[in-house]
N, C-alpha and C positions, 0 to 999 in steps of 0.2 A: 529536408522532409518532402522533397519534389519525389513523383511518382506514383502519390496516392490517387485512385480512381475518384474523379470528380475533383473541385477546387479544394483545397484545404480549408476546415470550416474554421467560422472564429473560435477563438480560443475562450473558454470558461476561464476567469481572473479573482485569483483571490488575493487581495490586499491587504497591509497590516487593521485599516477599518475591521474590513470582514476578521480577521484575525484575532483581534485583539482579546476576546473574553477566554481565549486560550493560551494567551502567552506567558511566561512564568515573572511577566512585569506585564500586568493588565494595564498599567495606567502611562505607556509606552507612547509617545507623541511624533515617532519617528512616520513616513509615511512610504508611499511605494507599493510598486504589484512585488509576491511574491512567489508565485508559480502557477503556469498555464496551465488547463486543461483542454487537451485535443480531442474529445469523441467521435467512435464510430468510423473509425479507418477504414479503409483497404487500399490494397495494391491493385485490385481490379477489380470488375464487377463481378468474377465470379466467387472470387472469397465472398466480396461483399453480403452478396444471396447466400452462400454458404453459410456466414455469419448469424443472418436474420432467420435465416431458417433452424440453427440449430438454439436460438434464444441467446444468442452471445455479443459479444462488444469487445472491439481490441482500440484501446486507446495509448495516449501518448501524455507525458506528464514532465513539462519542466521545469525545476526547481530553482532559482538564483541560488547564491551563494553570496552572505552577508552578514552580519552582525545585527539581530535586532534588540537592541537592548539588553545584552549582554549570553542571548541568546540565538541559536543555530535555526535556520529557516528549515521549519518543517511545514506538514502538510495537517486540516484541519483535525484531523483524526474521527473514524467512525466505527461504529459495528454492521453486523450484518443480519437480516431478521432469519427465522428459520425458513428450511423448506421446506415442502411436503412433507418428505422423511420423517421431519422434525429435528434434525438438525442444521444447522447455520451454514446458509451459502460459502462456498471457500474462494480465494477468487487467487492469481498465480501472476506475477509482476517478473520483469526481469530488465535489469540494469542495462542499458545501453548505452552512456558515459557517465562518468562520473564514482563517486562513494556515497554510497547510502546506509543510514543507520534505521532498520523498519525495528519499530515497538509494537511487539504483541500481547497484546494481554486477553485474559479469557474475565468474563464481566463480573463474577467474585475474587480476582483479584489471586486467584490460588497459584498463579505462572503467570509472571512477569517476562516476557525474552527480548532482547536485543539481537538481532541481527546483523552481521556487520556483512556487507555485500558491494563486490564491487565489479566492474566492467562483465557483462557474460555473465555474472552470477542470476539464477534462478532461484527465485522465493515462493513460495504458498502461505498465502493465510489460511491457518487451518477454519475447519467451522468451530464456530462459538468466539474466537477472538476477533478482539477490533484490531485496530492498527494504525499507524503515526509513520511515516516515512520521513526522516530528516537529512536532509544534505551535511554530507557530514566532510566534503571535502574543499576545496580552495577553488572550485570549479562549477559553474552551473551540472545540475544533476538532470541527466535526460533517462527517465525507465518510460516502459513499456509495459500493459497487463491486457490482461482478459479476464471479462466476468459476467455473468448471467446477468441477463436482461430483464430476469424473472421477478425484481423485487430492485426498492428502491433504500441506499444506504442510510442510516440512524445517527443522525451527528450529536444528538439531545443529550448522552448523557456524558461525553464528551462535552457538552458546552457546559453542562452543572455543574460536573467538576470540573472545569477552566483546563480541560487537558488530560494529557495520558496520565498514568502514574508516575513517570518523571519528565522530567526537562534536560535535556540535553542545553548545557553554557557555553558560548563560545570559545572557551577553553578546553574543552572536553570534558568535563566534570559532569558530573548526573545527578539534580538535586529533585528528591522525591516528593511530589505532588502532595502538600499538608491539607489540601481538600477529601483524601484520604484520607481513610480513618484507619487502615492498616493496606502497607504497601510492602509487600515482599521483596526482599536478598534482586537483584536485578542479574539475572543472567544469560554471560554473552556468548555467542555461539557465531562461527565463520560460514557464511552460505556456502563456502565452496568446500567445505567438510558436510553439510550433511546429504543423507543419502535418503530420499525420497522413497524410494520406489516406486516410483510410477517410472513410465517413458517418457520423460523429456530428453529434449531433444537438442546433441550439442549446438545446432547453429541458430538457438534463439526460438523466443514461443511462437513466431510466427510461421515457423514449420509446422505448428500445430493444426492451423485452420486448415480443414480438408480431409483431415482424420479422425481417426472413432478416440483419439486420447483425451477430448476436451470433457468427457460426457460428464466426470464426476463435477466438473462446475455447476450443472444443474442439477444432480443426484450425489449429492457430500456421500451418501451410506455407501458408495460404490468404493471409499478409499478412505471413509475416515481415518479408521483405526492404523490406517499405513502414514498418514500425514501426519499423528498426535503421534505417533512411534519416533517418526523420526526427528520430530521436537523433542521430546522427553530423552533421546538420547542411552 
């Protein structure tokens, strides 16, 4: 991670403490960090100013890979508040080692997705869902995202229900979140089948910073219906 402008800042640390009122064994005695958070990169100062000027943030997120009680180390999981528009900020992740399993879900519960994503692979969170990224491979998981600066993430109802609508087991299995009161069919879907439409860009989102392709991060109405298209499938 050498060559980012300025020293590498500390890392934001969430540990199984912090963790715990979402894991699918809340009363889990195990301990340990279990994924960094990097904010606010660049490569130079002039992304940097780029970055700040156009309201965005490219960070860096690495996950262990572990068994925590019988369960796969994911990330706390949050939503997104709306924007202007009135619809929910979108925000666009992309795997840089590792296997990641990202969980979407929309906040009535109506599309449940699993995404299965791995090296290169490029993800969007549409607006209106939250999301759960789980390291889903035998290997620490390092992705990479971007996202508006405009608003600050919703862990809350995430924490009320102790989690997403499932749990990923350290076996691979997927047991549905009974804090739910009804949790839909879970369906999975390969990042490197679907097809966006937008311009992303094969060598990774940080080709992005610099160009007019980030805008719908702060304006979701500029692509929603392109990003829920190509969820829905």
């Amino acid at each position: 991670m050498r060559g980012w402008a300025g020293p590498l800042p500390e890392p934001e640390i969430r540990d199984i403490v912090d963790m715990r009122q979402v894991l699918a064994a809340p009363d889990c005695q195990e301990a340990g960090p279990l994924y960094f958070m990097y904010r606010d990169l660049a490569l130079n100062d002039s992304d940097r100013e780029w970055l700040l000027s156009q309201r965005l943030r490219y960070d860096i997120t690495a996950i262990v890979s572990r068994d925590i009680c019988g369960e796969r180390v994911k990330t706390k999981g949050h939503y997104h508040p709306a924007s202007p528009s009135g619809m929910g900020f979108p925000e666009i992740y992309e795997v840089l080692i590792g296997h990641a399993h990202y969980i979407l879900q929309e906040r009535n519960l109506s599309h449940v997705i699993l995404v299965d994503a791995l090296e290169k692979d490029i993800i969007i969170v549409p607006p209106g869902y939250g999301h759960v990224t789980i390291n889903a491979g035998e290997t620490d998981l390092i992705m990479a995202n971007i996202v508006s600066t405009a608003f600050e993430s919703e862990y809350g109802e995430y924490e009320r229900k102790r989690g997403a609508a499932y749990y990923e087991m350290s076996d691979g299995t997927f047991l549905k979140n009974p804090a739910y009161s009804r949790v839909p069919d879970l369906r999975v879907m390969d990042a490197g089948t679907i097809r966006w439409g937008l311009p992303l860009p094969s060598g990774g989102i940080y080709e992005m910073i610099g160009t007019d392709n980030l805008g719908f991060l702060n304006h979701p109405d500029q692509a929603s219906d392109i990003i829920r298209e190509a969820l829905r499938g």
